[in-house]
BALOBA-1460 file (C-alpha; in Angstrom, 3 decimals):
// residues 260
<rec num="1" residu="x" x="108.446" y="92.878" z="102.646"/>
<rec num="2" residu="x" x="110.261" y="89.828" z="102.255"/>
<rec num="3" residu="x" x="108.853" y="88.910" z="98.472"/>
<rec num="4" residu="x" x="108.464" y="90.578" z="95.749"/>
<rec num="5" residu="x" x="104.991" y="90.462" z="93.604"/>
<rec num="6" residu="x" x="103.551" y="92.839" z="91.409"/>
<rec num="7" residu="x" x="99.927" y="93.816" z="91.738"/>
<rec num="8" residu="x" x="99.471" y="96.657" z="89.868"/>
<rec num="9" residu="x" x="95.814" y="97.389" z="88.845"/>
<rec num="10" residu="x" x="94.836" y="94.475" z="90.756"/>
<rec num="11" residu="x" x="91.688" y="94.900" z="93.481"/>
<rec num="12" residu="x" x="91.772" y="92.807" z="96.992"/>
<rec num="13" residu="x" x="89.708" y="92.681" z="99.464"/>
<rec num="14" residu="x" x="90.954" y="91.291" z="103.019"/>
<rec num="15" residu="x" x="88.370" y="90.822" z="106.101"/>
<rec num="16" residu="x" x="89.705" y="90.674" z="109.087"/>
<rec num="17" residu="x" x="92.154" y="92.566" z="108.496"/>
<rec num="18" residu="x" x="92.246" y="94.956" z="111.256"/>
<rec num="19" residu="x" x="95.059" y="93.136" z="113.345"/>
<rec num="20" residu="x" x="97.569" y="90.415" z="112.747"/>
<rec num="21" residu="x" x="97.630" y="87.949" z="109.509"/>
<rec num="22" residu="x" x="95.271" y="90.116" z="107.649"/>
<rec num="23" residu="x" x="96.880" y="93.837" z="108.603"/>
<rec num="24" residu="x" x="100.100" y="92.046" z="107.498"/>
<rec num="25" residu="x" x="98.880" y="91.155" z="104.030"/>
<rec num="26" residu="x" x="97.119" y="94.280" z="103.732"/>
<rec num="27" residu="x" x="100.029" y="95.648" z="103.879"/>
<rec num="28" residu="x" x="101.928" y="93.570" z="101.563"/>
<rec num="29" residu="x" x="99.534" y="94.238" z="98.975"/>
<rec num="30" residu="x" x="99.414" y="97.528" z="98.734"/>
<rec num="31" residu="x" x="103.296" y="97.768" z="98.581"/>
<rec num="32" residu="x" x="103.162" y="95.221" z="95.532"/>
<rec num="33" residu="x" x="100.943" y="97.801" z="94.278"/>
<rec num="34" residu="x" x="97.049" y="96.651" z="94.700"/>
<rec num="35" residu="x" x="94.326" y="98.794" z="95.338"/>
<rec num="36" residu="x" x="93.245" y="97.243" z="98.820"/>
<rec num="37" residu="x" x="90.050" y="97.067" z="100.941"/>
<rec num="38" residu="x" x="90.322" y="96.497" z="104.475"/>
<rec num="39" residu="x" x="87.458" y="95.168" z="106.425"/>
<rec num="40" residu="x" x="86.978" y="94.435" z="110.183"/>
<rec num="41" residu="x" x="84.786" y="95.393" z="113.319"/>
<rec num="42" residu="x" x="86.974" y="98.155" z="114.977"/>
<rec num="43" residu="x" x="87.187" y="100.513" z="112.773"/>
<rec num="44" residu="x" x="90.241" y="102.548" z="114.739"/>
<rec num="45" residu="x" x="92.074" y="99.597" z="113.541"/>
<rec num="46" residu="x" x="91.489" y="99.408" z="110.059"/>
<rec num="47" residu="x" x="92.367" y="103.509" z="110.114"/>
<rec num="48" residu="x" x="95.882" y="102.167" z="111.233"/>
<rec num="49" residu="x" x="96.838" y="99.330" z="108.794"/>
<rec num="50" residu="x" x="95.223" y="101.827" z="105.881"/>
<rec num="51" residu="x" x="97.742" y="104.456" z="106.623"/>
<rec num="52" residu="x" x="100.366" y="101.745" z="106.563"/>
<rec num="53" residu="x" x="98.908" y="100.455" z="103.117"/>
<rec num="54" residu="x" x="99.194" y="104.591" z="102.264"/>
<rec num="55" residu="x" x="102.874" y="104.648" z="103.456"/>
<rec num="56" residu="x" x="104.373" y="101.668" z="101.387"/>
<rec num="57" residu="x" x="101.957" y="102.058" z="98.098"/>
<rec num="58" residu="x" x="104.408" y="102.624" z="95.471"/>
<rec num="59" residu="x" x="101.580" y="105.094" z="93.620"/>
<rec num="60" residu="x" x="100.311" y="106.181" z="96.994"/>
<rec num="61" residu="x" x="96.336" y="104.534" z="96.573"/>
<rec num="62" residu="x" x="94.711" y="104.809" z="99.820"/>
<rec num="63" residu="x" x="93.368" y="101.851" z="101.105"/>
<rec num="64" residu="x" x="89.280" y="101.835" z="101.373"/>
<rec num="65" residu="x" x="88.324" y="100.924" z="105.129"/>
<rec num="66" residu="x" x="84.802" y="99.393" z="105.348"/>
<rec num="67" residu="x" x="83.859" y="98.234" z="109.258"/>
<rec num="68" residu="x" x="81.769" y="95.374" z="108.486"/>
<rec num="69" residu="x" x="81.075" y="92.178" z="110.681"/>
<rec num="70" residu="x" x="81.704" y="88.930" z="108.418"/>
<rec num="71" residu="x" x="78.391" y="86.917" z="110.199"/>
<rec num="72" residu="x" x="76.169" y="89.795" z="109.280"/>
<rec num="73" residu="x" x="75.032" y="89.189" z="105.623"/>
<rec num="74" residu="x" x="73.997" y="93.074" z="105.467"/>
<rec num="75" residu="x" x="77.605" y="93.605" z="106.252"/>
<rec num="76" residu="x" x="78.908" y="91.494" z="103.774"/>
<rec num="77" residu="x" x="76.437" y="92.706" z="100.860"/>
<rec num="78" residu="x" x="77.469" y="96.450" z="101.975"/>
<rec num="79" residu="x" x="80.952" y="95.124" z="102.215"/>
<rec num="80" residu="x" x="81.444" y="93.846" z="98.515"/>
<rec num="81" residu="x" x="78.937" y="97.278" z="96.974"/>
<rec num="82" residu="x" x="81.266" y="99.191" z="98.818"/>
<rec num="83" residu="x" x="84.616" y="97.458" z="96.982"/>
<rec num="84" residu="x" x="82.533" y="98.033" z="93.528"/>
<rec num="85" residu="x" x="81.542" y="101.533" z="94.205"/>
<rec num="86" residu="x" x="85.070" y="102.877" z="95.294"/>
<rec num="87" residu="x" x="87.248" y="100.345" z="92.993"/>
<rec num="88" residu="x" x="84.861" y="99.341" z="89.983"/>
<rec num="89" residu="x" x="85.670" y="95.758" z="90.231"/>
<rec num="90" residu="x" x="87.032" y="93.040" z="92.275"/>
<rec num="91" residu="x" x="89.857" y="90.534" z="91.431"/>
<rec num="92" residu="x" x="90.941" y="89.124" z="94.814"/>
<rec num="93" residu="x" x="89.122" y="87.810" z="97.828"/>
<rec num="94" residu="x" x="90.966" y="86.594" z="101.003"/>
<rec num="95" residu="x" x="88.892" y="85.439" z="103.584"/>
<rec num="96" residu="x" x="90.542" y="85.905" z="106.235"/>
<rec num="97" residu="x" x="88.144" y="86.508" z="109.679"/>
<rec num="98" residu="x" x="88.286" y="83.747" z="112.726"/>
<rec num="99" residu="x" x="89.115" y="83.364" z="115.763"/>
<rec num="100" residu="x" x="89.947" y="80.657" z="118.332"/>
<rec num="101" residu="x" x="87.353" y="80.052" z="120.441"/>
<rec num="102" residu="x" x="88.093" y="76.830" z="123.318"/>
<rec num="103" residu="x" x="84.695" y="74.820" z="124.108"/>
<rec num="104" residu="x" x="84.619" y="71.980" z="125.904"/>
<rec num="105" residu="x" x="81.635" y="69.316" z="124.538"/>
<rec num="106" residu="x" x="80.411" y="69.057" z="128.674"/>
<rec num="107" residu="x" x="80.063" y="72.879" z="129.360"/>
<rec num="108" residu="x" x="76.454" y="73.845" z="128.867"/>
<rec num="109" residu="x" x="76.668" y="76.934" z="126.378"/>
<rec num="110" residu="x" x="78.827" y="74.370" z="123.924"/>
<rec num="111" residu="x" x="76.224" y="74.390" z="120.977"/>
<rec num="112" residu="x" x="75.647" y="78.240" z="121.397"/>
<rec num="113" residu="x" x="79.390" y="78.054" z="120.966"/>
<rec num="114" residu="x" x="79.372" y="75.743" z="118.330"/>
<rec num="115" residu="x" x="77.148" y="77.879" z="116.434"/>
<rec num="116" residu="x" x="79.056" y="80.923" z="116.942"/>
<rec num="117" residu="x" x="82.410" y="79.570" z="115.739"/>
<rec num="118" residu="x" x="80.217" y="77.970" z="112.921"/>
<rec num="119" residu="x" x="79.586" y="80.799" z="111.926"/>
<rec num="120" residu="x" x="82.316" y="83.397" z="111.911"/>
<rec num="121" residu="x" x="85.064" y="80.454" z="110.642"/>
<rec num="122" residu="x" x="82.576" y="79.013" z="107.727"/>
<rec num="123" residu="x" x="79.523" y="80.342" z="107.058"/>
<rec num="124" residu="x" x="80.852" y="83.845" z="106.456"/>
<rec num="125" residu="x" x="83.817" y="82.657" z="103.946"/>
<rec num="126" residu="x" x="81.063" y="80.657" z="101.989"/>
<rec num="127" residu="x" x="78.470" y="83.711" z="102.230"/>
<rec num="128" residu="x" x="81.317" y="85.746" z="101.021"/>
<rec num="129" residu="x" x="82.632" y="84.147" z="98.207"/>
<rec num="130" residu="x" x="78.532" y="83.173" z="96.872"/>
<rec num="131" residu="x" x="78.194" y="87.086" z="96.885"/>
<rec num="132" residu="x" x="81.245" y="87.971" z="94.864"/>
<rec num="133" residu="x" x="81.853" y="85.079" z="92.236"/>
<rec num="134" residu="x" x="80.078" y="87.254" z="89.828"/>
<rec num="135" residu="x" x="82.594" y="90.446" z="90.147"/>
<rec num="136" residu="x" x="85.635" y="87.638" z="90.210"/>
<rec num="137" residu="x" x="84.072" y="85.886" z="86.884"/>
<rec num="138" residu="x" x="84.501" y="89.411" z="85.285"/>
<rec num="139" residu="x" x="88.335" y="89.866" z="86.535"/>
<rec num="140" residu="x" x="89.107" y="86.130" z="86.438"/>
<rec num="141" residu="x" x="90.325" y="86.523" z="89.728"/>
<rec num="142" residu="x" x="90.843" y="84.484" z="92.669"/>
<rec num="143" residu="x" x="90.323" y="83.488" z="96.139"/>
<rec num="144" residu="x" x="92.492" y="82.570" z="99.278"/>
<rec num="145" residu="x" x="90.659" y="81.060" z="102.268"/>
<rec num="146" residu="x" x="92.780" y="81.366" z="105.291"/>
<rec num="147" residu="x" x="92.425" y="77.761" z="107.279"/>
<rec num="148" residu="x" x="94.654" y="76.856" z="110.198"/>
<rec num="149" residu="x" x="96.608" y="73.434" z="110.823"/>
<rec num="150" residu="x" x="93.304" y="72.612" z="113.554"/>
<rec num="151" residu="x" x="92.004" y="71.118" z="109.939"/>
<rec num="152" residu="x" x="94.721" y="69.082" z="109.829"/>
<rec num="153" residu="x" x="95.193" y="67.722" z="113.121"/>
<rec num="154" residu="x" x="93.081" y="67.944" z="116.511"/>
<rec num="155" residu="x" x="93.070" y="70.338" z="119.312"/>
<rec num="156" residu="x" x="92.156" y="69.863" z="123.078"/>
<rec num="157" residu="x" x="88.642" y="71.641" z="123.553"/>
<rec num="158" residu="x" x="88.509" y="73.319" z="120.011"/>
<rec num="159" residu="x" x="86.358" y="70.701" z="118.597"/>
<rec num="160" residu="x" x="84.105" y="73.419" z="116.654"/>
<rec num="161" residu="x" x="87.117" y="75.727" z="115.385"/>
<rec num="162" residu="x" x="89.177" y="72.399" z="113.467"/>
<rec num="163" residu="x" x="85.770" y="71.188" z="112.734"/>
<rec num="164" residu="x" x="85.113" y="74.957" z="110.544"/>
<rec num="165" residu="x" x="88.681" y="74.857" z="109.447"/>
<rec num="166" residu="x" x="88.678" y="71.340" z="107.961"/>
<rec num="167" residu="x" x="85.427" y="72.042" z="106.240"/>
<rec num="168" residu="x" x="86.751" y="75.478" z="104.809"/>
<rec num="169" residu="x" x="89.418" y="73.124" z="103.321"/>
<rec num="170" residu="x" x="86.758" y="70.810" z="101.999"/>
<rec num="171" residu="x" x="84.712" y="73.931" z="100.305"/>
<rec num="172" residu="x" x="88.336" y="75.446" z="98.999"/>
<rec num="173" residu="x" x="88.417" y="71.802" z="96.943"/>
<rec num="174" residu="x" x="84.909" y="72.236" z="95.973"/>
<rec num="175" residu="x" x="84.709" y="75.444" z="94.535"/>
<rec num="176" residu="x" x="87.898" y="75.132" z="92.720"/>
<rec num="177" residu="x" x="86.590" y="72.616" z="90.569"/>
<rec num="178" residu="x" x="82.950" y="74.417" z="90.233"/>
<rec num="179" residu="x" x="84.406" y="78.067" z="89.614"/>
<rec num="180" residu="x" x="87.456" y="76.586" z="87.222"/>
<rec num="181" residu="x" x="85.414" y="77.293" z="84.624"/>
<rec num="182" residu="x" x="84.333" y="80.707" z="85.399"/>
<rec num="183" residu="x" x="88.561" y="80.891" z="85.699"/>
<rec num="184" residu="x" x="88.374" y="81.959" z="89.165"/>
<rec num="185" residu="x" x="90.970" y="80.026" z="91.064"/>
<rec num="186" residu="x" x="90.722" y="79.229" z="94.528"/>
<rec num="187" residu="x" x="92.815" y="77.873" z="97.626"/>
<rec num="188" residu="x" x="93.540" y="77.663" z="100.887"/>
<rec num="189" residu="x" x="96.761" y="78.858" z="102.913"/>
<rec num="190" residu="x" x="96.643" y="76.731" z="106.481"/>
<rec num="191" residu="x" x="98.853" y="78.531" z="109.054"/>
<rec num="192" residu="x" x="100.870" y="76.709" z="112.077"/>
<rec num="193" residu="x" x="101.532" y="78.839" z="115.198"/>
<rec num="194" residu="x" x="101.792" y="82.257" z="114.456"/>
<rec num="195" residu="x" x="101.979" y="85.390" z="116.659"/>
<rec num="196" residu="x" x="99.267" y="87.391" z="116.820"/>
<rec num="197" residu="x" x="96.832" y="88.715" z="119.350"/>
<rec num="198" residu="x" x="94.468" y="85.599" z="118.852"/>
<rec num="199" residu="x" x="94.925" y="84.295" z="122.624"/>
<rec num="200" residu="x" x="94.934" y="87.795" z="124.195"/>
<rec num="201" residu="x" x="91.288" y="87.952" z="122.122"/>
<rec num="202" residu="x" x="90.155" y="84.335" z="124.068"/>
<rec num="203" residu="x" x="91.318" y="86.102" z="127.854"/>
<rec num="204" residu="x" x="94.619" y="84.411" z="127.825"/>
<rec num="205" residu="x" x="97.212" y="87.505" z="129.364"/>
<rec num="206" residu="x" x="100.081" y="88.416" z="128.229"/>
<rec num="207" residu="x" x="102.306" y="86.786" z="130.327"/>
<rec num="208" residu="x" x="100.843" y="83.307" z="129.560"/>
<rec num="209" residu="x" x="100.439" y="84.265" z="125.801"/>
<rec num="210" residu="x" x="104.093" y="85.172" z="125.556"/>
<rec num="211" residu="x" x="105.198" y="82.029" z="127.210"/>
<rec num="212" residu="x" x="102.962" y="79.813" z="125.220"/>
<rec num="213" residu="x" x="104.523" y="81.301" z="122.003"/>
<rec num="214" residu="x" x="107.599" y="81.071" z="123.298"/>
<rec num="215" residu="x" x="107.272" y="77.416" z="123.968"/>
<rec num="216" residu="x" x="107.314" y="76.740" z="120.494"/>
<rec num="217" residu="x" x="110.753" y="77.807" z="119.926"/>
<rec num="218" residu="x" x="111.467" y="74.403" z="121.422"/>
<rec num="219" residu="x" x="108.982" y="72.715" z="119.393"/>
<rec num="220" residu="x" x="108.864" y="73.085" z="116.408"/>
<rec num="221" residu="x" x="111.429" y="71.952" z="113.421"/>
<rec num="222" residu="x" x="112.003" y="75.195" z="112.502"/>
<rec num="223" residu="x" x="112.869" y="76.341" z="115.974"/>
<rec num="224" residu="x" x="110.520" y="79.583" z="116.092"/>
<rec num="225" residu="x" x="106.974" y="80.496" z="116.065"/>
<rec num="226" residu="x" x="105.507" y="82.264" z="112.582"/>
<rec num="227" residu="x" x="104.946" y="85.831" z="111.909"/>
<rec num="228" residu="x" x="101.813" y="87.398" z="110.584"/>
<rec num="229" residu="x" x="104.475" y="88.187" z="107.433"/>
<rec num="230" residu="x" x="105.690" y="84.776" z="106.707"/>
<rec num="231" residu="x" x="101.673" y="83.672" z="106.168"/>
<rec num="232" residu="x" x="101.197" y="87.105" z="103.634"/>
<rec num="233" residu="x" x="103.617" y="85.728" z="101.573"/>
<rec num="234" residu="x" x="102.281" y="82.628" z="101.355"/>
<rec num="235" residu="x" x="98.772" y="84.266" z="100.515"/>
<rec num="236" residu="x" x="100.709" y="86.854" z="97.802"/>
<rec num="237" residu="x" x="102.176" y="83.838" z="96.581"/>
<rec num="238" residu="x" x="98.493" y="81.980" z="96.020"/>
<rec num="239" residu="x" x="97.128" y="84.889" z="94.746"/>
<rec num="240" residu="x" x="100.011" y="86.025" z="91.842"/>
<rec num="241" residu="x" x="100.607" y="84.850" z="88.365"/>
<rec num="242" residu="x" x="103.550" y="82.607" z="89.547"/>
<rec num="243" residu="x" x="100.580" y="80.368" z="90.541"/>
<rec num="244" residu="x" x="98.156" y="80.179" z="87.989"/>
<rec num="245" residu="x" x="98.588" y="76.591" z="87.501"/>
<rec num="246" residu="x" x="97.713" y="75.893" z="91.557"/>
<rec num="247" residu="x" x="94.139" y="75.336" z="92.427"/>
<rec num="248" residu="x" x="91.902" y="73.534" z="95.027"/>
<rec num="249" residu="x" x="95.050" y="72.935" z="97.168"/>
<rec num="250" residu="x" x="96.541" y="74.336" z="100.266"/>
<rec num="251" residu="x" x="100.261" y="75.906" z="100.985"/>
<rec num="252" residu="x" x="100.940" y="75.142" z="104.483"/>
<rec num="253" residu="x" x="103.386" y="77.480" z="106.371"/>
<rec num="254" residu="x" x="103.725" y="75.784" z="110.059"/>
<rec num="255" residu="x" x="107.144" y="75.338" z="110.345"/>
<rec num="256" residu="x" x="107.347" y="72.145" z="110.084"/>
<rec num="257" residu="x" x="104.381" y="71.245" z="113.073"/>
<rec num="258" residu="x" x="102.083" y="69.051" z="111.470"/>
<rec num="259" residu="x" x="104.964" y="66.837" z="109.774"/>
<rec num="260" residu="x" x="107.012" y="67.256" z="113.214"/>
């Protein structure tokens, strides 16, 4: 753990956060001492990053582990009674599930595409946070919506991902200044390049996937790609008390790509 924030007593629940990004802040999380939920579809994988949460919690709290698909709304409504049952309340979401997911506009499955990405990269973070503003009201809690620099700038045939991503940013803005007076605070964290397993999920192998992350050691400012840990600080950082004067805004750790 590279910074230090204490959660103690606090509740979080993480979806995707089987893998990558979201195993990462799980993590980070429960060693700042939070009660944490992890949520994913493989449920082998959320078994790992809970005994990791169990391994660093400074008053050993077990992590719950709920397998739930974010674009089922039965999932989702299990998802949050699940958090309340176990935990008794909620008092941070972080949304976040996605994935990268190249379309090109010609190739004939494109709106089923479209619809899919839609889906997983939007619709769930807005079904999501509708279902638990009423536990975060309670807790005047908060929310961190994980975008991705595609909202910022645009991407050969990903079209439908940035288009998700830049209206996740839009919503982030939106709800911040509808929920401010519920004091729930909400905002985004927009990742550059980081490595995680995203393009071995797409079909890209490993050989290419470690070359194209490797590329960016040329490329970018900073002179490296990210790590799933330098975006979980960013996210503890959103989500402490040094930040309760930040809302409806986005940190953006991307070393430097978008202003490079």
């Amino acid at each position: 753990m590279s910074v230090k924030f204490d959660f103690t007593g606090r509740v979080v629940l993480i979806t995707g956060s089987g893998s990558g990004i979201g195993a990462a802040t799980a993590v980070h999380f429960a060693q700042s001492g939070a009660s944490v939920v992890v949520s994913g579809r493989r449920a082998d994988k959320l078994t790992e990053v809970a005994k990791e949460c169990l391994k660093v919690s400074p008053k050993g709290i077990k992590a719950l582990e709920v397998a739930a698909d974010v674009t089922n709304k039965d999932d989702m409504r299990r998802l949050v009674d699940q958090t309340i049952k176990h935990f008794g309340k909620l008092d941070i979401l972080v949304n976040n599930a996605g994935a990268i997911h190249n379309t090109k506009p010609i190739d004939k499955d494109f709106y089923k595409n479209y619809e899919k990405i839609m889906a997983l990269n939007l619709n769930s973070v807005v079904y999501l946070t509708h279902i638990c503003i009423e536990y975060l009201e309670k807790t005047k809690g908060n929310i961190i919506n994980i975008s991705s620099i595609g909202a910022k700038r645009a991407y050969l045939d990903m079209a439908p991902y940035c288009m998700a991503k830049c209206a996740m940013d839009m919503f982030t803005k939106c709800m911040a200044s509808e929920l401010a007076t519920k004091r729930i605070r909400i905002n985004s964290v927009v990742p550059g390049m980081v490595r995680t397993d995203c393009l071995l999920a797409i079909g890209v192998s490993q050989t290419d996937s470690d070359k194209h992350f490797d590329s960016y050691t040329n490329i970018l400012p900073v002179g490296r790609y990210g790590q799933p840990q330098d975006i979980a600080d960013s996210i503890l950082y959103l989500a402490s008390d040094h930040a309760q004067y930040i809302n409806g805004t986005f940190i953006m750790p991307d070393g430097g790509a978008v202003a490079g």
